[in-house]
KELO-762076 format. One record per residue (C-alpha): x, y, z; chain; residue number from 1; residue in three letters. Coordinates in Angstrom, 3 decimals, padded with zeros to 6 digits, always signed. Layout:
BEGIN
+----------+----------+----------+-------+------+------+
:        x :        y :        z : chain : resi : resn :
+----------+----------+----------+-------+------+------+
:        X :        Y :        Z :     A :  NUM :  Ala :
...
+----------+----------+----------+-------+------+------+
This chain:
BEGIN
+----------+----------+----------+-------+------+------+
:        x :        y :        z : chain : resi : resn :
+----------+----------+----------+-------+------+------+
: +000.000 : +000.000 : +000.000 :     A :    1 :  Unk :
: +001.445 : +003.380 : -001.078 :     A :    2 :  Unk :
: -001.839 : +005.561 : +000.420 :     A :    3 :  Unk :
: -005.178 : +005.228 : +001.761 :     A :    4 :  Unk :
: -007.662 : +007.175 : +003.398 :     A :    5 :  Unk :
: -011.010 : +006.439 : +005.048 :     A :    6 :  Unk :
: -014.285 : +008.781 : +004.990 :     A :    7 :  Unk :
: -016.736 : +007.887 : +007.738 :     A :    8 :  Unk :
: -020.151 : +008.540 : +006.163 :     A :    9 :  Unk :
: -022.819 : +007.790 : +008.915 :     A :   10 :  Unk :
: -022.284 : +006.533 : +012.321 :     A :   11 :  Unk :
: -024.466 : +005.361 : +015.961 :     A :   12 :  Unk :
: -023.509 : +004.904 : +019.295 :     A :   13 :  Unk :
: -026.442 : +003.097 : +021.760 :     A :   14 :  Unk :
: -024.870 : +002.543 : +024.920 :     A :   15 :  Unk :
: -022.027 : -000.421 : +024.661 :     A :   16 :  Unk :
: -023.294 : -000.984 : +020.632 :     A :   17 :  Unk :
: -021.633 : +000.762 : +018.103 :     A :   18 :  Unk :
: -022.167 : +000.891 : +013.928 :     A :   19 :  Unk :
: -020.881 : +002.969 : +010.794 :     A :   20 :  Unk :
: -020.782 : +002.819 : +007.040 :     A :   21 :  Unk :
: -017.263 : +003.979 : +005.705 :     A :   22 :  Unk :
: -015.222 : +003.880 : +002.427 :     A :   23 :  Unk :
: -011.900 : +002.740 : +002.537 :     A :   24 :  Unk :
: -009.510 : +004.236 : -000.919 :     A :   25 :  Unk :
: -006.075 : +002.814 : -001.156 :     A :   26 :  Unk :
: -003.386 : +003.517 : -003.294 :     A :   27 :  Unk :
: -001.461 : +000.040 : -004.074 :     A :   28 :  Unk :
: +002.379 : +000.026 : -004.958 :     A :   29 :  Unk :
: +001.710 : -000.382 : -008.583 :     A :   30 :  Unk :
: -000.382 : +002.699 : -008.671 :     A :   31 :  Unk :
: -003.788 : +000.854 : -008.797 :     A :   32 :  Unk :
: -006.736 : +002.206 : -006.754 :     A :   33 :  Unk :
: -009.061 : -000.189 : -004.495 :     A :   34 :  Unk :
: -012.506 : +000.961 : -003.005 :     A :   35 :  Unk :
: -014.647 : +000.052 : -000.363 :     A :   36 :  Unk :
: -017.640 : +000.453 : +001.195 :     A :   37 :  Unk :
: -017.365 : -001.247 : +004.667 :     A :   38 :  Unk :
: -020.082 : -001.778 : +007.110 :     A :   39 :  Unk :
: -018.840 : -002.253 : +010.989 :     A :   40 :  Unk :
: -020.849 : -003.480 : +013.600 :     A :   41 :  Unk :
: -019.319 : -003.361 : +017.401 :     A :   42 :  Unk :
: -019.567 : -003.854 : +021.199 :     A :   43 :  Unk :
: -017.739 : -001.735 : +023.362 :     A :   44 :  Unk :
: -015.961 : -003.101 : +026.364 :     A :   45 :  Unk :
: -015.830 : -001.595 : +030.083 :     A :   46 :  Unk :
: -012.176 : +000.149 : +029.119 :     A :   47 :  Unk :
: -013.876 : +001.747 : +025.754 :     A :   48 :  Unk :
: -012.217 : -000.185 : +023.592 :     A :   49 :  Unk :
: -013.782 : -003.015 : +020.904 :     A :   50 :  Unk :
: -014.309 : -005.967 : +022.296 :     A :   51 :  Unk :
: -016.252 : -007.481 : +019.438 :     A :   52 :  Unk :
: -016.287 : -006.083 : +015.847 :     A :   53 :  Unk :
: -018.095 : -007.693 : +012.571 :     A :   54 :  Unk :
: -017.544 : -005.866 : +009.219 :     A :   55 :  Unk :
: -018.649 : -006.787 : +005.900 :     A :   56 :  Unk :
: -017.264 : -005.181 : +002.726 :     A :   57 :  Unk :
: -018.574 : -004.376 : -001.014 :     A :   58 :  Unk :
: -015.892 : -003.775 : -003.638 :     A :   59 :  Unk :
: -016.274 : -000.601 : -005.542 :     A :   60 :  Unk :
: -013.455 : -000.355 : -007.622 :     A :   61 :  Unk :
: -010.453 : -002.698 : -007.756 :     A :   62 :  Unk :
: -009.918 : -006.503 : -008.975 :     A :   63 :  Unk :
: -011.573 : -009.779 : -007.544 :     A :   64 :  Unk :
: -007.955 : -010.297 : -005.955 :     A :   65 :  Unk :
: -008.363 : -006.850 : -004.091 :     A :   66 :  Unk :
: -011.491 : -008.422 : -002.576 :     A :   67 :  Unk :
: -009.568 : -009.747 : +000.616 :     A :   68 :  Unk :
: -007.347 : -006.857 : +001.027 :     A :   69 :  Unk :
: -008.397 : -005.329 : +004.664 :     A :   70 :  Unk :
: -009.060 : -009.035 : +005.688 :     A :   71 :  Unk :
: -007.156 : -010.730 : +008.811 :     A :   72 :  Unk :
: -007.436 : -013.401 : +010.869 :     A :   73 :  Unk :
+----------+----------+----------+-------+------+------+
């Protein structure tokens, strides 16, 4: 990755739950651009930080190898 940036678009707080619809732009090395439009779900933990997070992702511009890029295990 050479760049990226990340514009929040909407987001909710209700008590420990948290949610917010984002798009993700990266720059890759060989000067290709991925976007994507991410959707995060979360539960806060007593010290404010995530304890649980699901996201799912749609792939707005890129390849089907970019797919995976912001996955990790």
């Amino acid at each position: 990755m050479a760049d990226g940036s990340v514009q929040v678009h909407d987001e909710l707080v209700d008590g420990d739950r948290y949610a917010d619809r984002h798009t993700v732009t990266v720059t890759k090395t060989d000067g290709a651009t991925v976007r994507m439009e991410v959707y995060l779900f979360a539960e806060y933990a007593p010290d404010g930080r995530f304890r649980r997070v699901e996201e799912t992702t749609l792939l707005l511009e890129g390849t089907g190898t970019d797919r995976d890029l912001g996955s990790a295990r």
